[in-house]
C-alpha positions as CSV (number, residue, x, y, z in Angstrom):
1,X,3.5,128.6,-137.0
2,X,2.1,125.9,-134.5
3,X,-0.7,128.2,-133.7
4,X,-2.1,128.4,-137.0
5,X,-2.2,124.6,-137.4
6,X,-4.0,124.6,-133.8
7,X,-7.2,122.8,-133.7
8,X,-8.5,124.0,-130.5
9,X,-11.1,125.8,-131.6
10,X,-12.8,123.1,-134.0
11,X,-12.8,120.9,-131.5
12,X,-13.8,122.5,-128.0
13,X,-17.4,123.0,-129.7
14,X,-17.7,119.6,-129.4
15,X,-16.8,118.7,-125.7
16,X,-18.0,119.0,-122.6
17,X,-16.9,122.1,-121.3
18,X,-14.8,120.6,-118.4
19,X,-13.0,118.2,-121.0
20,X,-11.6,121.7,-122.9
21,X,-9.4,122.4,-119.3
22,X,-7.1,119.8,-120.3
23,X,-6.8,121.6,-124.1
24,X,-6.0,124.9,-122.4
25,X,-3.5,123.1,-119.9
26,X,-2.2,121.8,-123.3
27,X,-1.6,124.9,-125.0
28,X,-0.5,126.8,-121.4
29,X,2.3,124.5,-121.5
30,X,3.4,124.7,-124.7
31,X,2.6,128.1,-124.8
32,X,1.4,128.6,-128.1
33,X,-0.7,131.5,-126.9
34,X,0.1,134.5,-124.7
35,X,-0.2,133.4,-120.9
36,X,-3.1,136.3,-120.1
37,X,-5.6,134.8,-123.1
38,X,-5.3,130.9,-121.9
39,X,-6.6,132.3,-118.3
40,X,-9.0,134.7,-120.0
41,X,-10.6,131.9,-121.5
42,X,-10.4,129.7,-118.3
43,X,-12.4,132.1,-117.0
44,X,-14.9,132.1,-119.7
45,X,-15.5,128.4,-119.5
46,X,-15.6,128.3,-115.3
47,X,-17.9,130.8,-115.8
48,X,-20.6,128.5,-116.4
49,X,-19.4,125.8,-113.7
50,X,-19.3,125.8,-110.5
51,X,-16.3,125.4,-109.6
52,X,-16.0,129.2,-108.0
53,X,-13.0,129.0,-106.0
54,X,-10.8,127.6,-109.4
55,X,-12.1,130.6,-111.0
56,X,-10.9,132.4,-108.1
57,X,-7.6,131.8,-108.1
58,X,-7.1,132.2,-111.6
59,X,-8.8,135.6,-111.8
60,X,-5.9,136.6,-109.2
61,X,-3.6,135.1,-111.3
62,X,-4.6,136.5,-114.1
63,X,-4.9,140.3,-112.5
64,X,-2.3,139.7,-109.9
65,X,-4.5,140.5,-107.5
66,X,-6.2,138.6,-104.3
67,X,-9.1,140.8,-104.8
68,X,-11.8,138.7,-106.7
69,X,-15.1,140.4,-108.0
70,X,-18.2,140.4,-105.6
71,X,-20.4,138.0,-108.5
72,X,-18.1,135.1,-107.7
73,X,-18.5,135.9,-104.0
74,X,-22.2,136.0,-104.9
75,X,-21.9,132.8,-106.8
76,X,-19.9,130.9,-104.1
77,X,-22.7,130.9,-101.5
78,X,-25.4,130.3,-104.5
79,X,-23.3,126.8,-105.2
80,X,-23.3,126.0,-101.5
81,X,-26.6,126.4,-100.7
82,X,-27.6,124.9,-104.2
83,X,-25.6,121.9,-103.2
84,X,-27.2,121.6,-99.5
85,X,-30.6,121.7,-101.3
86,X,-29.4,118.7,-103.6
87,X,-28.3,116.8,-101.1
88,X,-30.9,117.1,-98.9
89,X,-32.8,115.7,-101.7
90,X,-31.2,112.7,-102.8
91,X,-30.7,111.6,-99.3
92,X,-32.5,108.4,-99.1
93,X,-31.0,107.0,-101.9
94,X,-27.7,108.6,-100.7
95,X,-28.0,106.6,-97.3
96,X,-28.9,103.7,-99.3
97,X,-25.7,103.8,-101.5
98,X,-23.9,104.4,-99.0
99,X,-24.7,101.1,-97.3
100,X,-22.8,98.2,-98.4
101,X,-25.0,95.3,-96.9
102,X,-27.8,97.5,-98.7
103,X,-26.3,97.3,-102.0
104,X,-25.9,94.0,-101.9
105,X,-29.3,93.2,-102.4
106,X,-29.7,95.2,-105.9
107,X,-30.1,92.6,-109.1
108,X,-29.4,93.3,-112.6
109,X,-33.4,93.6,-113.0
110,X,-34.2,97.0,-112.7
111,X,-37.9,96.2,-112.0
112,X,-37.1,94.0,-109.4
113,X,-35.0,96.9,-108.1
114,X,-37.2,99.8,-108.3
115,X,-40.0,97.3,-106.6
116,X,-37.5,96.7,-103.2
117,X,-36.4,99.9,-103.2
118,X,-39.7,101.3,-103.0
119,X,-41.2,98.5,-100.5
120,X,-37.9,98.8,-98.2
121,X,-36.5,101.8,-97.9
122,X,-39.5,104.2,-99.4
123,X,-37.3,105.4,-102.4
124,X,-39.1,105.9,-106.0
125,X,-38.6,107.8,-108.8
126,X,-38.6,110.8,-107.4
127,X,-35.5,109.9,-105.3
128,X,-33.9,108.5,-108.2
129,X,-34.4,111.4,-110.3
130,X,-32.6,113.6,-107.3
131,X,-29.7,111.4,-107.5
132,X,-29.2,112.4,-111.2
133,X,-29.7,116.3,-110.3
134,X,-27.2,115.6,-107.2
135,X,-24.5,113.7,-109.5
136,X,-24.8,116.2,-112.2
137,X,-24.2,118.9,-109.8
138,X,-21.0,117.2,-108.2
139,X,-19.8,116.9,-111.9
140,X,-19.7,120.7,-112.6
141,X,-18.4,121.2,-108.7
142,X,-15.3,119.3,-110.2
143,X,-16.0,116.1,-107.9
144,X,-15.6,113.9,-111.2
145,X,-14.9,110.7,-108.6
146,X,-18.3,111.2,-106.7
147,X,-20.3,111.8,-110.1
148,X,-18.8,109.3,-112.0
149,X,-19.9,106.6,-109.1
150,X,-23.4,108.3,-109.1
151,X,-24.3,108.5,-112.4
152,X,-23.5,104.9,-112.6
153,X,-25.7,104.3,-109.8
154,X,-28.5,106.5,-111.2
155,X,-27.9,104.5,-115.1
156,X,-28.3,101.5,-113.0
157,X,-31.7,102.3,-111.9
158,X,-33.2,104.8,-114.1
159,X,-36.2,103.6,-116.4
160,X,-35.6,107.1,-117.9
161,X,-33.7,106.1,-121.0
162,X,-33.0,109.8,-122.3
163,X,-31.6,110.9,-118.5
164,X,-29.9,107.4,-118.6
165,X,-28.1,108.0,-122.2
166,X,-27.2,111.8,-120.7
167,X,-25.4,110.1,-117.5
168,X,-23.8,107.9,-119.6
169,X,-22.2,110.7,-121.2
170,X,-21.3,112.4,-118.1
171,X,-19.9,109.0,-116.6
172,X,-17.6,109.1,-119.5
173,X,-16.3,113.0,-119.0
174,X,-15.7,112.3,-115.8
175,X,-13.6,108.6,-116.7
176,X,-11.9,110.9,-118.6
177,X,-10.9,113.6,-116.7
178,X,-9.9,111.3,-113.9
179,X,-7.5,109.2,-116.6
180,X,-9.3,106.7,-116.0
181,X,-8.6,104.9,-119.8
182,X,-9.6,101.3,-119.3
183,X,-13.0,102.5,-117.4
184,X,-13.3,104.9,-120.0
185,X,-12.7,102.8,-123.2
186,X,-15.6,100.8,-121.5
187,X,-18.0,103.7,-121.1
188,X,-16.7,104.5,-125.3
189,X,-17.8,101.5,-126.3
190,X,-21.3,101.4,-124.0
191,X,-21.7,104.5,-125.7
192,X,-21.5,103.7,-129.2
193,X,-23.1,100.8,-129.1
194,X,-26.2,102.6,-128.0
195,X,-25.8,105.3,-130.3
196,X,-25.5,102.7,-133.5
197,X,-28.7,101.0,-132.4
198,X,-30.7,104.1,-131.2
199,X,-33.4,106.2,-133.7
200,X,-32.7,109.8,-133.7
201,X,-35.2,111.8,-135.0
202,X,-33.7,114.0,-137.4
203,X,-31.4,112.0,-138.5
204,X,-29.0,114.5,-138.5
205,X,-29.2,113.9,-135.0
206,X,-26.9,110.4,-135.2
207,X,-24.2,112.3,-137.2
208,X,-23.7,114.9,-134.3
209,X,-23.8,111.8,-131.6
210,X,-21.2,110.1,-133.5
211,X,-19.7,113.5,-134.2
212,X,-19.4,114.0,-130.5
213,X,-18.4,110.4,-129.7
214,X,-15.1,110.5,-132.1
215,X,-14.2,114.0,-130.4
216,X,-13.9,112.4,-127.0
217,X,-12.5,109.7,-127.9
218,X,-9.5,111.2,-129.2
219,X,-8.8,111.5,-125.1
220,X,-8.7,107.8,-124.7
221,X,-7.2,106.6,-127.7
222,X,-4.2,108.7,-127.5
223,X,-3.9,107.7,-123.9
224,X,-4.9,103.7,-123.9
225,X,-1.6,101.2,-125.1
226,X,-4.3,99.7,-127.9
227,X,-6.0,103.4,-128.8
228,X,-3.8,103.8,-132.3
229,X,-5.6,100.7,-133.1
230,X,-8.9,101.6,-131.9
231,X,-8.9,104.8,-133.3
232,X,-8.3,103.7,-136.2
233,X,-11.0,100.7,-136.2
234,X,-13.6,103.2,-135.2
235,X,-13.2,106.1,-137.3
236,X,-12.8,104.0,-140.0
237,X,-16.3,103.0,-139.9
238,X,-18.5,104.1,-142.9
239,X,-20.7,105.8,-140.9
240,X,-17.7,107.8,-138.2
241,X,-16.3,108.5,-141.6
242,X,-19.1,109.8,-143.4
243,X,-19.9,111.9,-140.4
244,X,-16.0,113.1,-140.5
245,X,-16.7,113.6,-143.8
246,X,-19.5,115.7,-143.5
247,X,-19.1,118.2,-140.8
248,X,-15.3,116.8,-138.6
249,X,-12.8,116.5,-141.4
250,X,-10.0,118.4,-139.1
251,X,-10.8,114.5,-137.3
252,X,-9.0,113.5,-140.9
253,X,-5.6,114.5,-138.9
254,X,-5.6,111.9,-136.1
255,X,-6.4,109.4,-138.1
256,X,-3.9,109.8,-140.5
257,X,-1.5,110.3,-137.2
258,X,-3.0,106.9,-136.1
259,X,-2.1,104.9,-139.9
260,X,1.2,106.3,-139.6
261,X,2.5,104.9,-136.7
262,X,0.5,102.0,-136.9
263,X,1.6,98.9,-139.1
264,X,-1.0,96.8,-138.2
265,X,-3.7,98.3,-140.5
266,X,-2.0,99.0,-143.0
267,X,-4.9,97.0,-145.5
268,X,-6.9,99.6,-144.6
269,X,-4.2,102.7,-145.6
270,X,-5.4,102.6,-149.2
271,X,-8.5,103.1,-148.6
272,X,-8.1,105.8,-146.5
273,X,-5.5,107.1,-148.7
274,X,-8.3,107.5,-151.2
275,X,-10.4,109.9,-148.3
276,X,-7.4,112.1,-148.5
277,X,-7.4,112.3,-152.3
278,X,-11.1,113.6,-152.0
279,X,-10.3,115.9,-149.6
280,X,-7.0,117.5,-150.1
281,X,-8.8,120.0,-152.1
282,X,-11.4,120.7,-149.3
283,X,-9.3,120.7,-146.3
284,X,-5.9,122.1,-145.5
285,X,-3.8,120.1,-142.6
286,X,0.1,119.6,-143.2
287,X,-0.3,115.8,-141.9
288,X,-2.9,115.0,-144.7
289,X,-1.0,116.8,-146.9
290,X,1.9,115.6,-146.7
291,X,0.5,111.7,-147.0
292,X,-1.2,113.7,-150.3
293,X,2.6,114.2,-151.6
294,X,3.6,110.7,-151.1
295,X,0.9,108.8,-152.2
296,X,-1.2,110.9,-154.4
297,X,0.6,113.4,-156.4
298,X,4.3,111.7,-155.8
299,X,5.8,115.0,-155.2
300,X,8.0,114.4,-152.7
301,X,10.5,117.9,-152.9
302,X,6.9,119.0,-151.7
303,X,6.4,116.5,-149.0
304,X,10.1,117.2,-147.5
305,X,8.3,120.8,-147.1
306,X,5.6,119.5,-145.6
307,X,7.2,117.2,-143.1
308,X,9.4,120.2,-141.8
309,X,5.7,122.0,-141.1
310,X,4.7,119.1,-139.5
311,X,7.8,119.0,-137.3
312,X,7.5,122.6,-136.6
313,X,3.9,122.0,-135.1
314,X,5.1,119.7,-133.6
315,X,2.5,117.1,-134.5
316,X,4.6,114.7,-136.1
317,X,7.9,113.9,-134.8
318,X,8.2,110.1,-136.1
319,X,7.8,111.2,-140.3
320,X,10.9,108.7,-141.0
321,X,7.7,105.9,-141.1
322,X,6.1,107.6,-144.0
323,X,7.5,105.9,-147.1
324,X,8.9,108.4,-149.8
325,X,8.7,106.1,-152.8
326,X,8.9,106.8,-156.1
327,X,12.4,108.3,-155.7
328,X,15.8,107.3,-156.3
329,X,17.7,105.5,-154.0
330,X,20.4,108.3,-153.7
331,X,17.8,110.7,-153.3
332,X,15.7,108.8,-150.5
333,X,18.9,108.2,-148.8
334,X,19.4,112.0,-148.9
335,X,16.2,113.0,-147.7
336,X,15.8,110.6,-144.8
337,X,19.7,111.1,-143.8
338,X,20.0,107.4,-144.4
339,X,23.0,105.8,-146.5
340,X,22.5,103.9,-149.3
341,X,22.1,100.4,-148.4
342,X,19.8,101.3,-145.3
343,X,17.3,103.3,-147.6
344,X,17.2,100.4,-149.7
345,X,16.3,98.2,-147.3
346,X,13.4,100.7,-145.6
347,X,12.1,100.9,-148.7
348,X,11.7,97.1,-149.8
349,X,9.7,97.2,-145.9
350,X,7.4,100.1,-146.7
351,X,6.8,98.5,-150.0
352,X,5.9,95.6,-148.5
353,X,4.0,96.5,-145.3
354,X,1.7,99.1,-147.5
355,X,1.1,96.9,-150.1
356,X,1.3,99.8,-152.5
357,X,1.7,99.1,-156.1
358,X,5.8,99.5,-156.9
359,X,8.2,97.7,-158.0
360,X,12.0,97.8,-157.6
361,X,14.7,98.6,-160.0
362,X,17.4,97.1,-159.0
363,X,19.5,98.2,-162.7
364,X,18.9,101.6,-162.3
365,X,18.3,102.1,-158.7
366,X,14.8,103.4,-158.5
367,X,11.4,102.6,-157.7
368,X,8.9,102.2,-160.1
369,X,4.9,103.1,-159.3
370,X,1.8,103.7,-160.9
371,X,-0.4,106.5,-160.9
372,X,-3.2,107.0,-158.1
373,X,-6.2,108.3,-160.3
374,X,-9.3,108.2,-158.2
375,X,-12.4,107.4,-160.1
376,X,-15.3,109.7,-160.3
């Protein structure tokens, strides 16, 4: 059952490669696939890394074997010389970073840095240009610590604004991948705020960028104290939601995770409420779904069903916040295994806090709502 609702394979397309690891370690440890296709597909991805000796050990523990195939033998001394070359390359710069009285002397001007680097230590854009080859190359080594410090360096100094937005990108992989949330919230925002203000010729071009931005940031978000906040602040955005709309709405399920355990946004539920009324018919996701039951079709013998997929997934484990109105009281306090004073008094909340339109009957015991008919 949980593998079906899996969302794996919608979303690696749009990672980095080395931010899917932490998917598979995900789904190794939950195992929701056989063991043997998880490190098949580790394989697949290390493939086009170079981080050899990982994809060592896990083709010997995939085959049970210390044997390895003579290609990642091959490959091995490829990355090592590769990386000698790199270095060798990017070593003025390298001896220059690595100097802290040297440093010292760089200014937020990048002309004024580029000028003293050049007069002082003989380092131009050539140099420079190595640094981002040599960083990028540590990156798909695995050395996320090392890259992540050299692509800021390089972003730093770079007048190249297309290898400076590509860094930027990789600086935020690697924040990632380290767990680095604060740092990487930072890189996030750097990120979209660059993206919102850039051209992008086609057009279609700023949908993907924000595409890709929302997929990564589902890292963070779910990691940082404030993300089920921030989640919900940025994908709320007409444009992240038009572009969830268009081509992400499986993106519909974490932010519907992130309204329902959040209370502080609840002005904004409705409105997204009204996203899921569009969609329900377009995309399939027992989260969504389920908020379809409550607040859209009030059908909530269907939404018990639902919330027992969603438990079963295990992607909801907290459904008591959802608000069943539209019940009776009996019949909420039956469903939520509450008695009847308590479901009385969770409702009133809900009522309150979602600033849905329902009234109490106290005479009768029931709650009294209104139709949600969206307009066409």
């Amino acid at each position: 059952m949980a593998a079906r609702y899996d969302l794996t394979q919608l979303i690696a397309p749009q990672l980095d490669r080395h931010l899917v690891f932490p998917l598979l370690e995900f789904l190794q440890e939950r195992g929701l696939y056989a063991e043997e296709e998880i490190l098949e597909a580790k394989i697949e991805l290390l493939i086009h890394t170079n981080m050899v000796d990982y994809a060592m050990d896990i083709h010997k523990s995939l085959y049970h074997s210390d044997d390895v195939p003579h290609e990642m033998v091959d490959r091995r001394v490829e990355v090592v010389t590769r990386l000698k070359s790199l270095e060798e390359a990017a070593a003025p710069i390298l001896t220059f970073l690595h100097n802290p009285n040297a440093v010292q002397e760089l200014r937020a001007e990048k002309q004024h840095n580029l000028q003293m680097l050049s007069d002082r230590y003989q380092i131009g854009t050539e140099q420079i240009e190595a640094l981002y080859r040599y960083a990028k190359f540590q990156f798909e080594c695995g050395n996320y610590s090392g890259a992540a410090d050299y692509l800021y360096r390089y972003g730093a100094l770079s007048t190249n604004s297309e290898r400076s937005l590509s860094a930027l990108w990789g600086k935020l992989a690697a924040e990632i991948l380290m767990q680095n949330w604060d740092i990487a919230l930072e890189e996030l925002n750097r990120l979209k705020e660059i993206i919102d203000s850039k051209s992008f010729s086609p057009p279609l071009n700023h949908v993907q960028c924000r595409i890709w931005l929302m997929h990564w940031s589902l890292f963070i978000f779910f990691n940082h104290d404030n993300g089920r906040t921030q989640i919900i602040d940025l994908f709320n955005q007409d444009k992240y939601l038009s572009a969830i709309q268009t081509n992400a709405l499986h993106l519909l399920r974490y932010l519907a995770t992130a309204f329902i355990v959040n209370k502080r946004r609840r002005p904004q539920f409705k409105d997204f409420i009204k996203v899921i009324q569009q969609e329900q018919y377009s995309y399939e996701d027992p989260i969504t779904e389920f908020l379809a039951c409550v607040y859209v079709n009030y059908d909530f013998d269907e939404a018990q069903k639902k919330m027992k997929v969603c438990e079963e997934v295990r992607f909801l484990t907290w459904s008591k916040t959802i608000s069943f109105l539209g019940y009776a009281f009996s019949v909420l306090a039956e469903k939520l295994n509450l008695n009847y004073d308590e479901a009385e008094r969770w409702i009133v909340n809900l009522i309150r806090t979602s600033k849905l339109d329902a009234k109490i009957d106290a005479e009768t015991g029931t709650i009294v709502m209104k139709p949600n008919h969206l307009n066409v």
